[in-house]
Every structure is written in structure tokens, then in C-alpha cells.
C-alpha positions as CSV (number, residue, x, y, z in Angstrom):
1,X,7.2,14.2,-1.3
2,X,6.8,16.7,-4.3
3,X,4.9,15.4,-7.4
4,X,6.3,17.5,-10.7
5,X,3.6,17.5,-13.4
6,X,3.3,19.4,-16.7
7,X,0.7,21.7,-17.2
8,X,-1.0,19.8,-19.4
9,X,-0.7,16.2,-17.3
10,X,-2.0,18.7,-14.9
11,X,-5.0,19.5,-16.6
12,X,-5.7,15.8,-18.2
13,X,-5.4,14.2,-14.7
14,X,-8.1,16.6,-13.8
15,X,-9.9,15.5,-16.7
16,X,-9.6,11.7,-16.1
17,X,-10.7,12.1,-12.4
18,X,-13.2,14.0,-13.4
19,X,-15.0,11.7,-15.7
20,X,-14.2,8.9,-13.6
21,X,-15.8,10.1,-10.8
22,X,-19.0,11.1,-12.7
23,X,-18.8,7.5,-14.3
24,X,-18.1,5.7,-11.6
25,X,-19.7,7.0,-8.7
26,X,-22.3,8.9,-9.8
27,X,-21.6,11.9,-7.9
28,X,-20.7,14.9,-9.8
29,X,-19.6,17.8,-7.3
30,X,-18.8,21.1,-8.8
31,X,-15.3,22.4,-8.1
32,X,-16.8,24.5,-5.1
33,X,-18.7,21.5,-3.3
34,X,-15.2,19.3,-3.9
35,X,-13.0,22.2,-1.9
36,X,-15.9,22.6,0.2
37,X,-16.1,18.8,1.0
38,X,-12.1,18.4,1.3
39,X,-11.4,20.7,3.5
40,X,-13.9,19.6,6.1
41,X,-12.6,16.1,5.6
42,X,-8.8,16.7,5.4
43,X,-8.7,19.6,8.0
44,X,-9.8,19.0,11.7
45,X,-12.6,19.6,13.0
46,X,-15.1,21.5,14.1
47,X,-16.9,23.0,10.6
48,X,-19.1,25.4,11.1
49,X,-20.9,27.5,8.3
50,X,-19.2,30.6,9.6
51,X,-16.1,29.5,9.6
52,X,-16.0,27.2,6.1
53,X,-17.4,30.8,4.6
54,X,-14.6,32.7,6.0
55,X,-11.9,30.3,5.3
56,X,-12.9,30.2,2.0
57,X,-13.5,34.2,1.3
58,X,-17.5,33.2,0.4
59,X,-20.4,34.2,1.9
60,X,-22.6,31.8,4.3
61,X,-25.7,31.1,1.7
62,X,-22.7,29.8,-0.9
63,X,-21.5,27.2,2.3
64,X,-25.3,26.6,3.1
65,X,-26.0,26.1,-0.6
66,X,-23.2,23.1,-1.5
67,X,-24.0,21.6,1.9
68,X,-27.7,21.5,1.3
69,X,-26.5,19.6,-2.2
70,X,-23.8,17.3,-0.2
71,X,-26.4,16.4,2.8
72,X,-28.8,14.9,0.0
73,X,-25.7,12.7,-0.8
74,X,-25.4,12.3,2.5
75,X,-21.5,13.3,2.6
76,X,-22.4,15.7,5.5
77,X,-24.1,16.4,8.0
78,X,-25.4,19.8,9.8
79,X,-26.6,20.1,13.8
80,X,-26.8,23.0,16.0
81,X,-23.7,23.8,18.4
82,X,-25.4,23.6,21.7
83,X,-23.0,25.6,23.5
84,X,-24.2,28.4,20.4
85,X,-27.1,27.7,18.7
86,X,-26.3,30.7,16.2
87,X,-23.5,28.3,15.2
88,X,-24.4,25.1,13.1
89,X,-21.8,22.6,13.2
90,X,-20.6,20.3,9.8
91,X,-20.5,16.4,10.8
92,X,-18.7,13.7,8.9
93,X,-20.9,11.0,7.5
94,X,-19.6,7.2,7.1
95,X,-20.5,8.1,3.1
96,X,-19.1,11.0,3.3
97,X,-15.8,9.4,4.3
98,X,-15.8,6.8,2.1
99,X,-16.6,8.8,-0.8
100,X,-13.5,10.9,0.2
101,X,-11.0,7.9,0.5
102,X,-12.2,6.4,-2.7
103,X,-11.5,9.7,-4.0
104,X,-8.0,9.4,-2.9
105,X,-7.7,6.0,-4.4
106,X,-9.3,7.2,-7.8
107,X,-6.3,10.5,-8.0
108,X,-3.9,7.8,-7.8
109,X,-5.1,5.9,-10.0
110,X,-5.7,8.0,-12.7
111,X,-2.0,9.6,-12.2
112,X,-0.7,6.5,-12.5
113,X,-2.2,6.5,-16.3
114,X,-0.7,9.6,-17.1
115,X,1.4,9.5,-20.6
116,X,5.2,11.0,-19.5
């Protein structure tokens, strides 16, 4: 399915999310904790801080940086791989989760308000 959006539509359904997400759930990532959070949540696991840094071409104190600031929301979670203890692994969190669907819902929602 291919969505088709103006520039512009593109820019004030990244407006309207954006307010409602700092209005409504009292979370305001920055745009590098929200790719940071997504792709641990939409791609498969295992997440480690390694890998997240070189997937996303940043180093491994920006990854340990917006995790720190997601773990005190308690959308992550960090432990040591036991098979490698160099390697810490990136859990899922029930919050986390939940915060990610409702995420979802609130992108459809606000597209749905979008003037043609």
C-alpha cells in the first residue's frame, strides 16, 4: 500500500503528531531517540549497542546516550549478553510497546485530519 502525500501534508502530519504526542503522552523523544526506539521495536531482535550504532552510522555513546533517556521512561531495557559480556543486549519493555502501538494509532489518526 503506497500513501502519496504533499510535501507540505508531509510536514504538518509531522507537526500534528508531534504536538500530540508531547500533549498527550507526555513523552517528547527527539527525532534520534524515535528512530532509535522504532527500529528496535519494528525490526527483530536482538539490539545490541554495537549493532544500533552501526546500523545507524553513530557512534556507541550517541546509542548509550538516547537509551539512558528511554530506560528512565522505561521504553527499554539494557542486560549483558551472557554468551559476550562486551555485548549489552536492548530488551523490549511492556511500556515500551505500548507506547509504540499507541504511536501507531496516534500517525493514523492525525493523517486522517489531514486537509486534501
Amino acid at each position: 500500500m503506497s500513501v502519496r502525500l504533499r510535501p507540505l501534508q508531509a510536514l504538518k502530519l509531522w507537526q500534528e503528531v508531534g504536538l500530540a504526542t508531547i500533549r498527550d503522552h507526555g513523552v517528547d523523544l527527539s527525532a534520534r531517540q524515535a528512530v532509535i526506539l522504532l527500529t528496535i521495536y519494528l525490526e527483530p531482535p536482538p539490539h545490541t549497542v554495537r549493532g544500533l550504532a552501526s546500523k545507524l552510522g553513530v557512534t556507541k555513546p550517541v546509542i548509550t546516550r538516547a537509551l539512558n533517556a528511554m530506560g528512565d521512561l522505561d521504553l527499554v531495557s539494557r542486560r549483558r549478553d551472557p554468551q559476550d559480556r562486551r555485548n549489552v543486549i536492548i530488551q523490549r519493555t511492556v511500556r515500551g510497546s505500548l507506547f509504540v502501538e499507541q504511536f501507531g494509532d496516534l500517525i493514523v489518526e492525525c493523517a486522517g485530519t489531514l486537509p486534501a
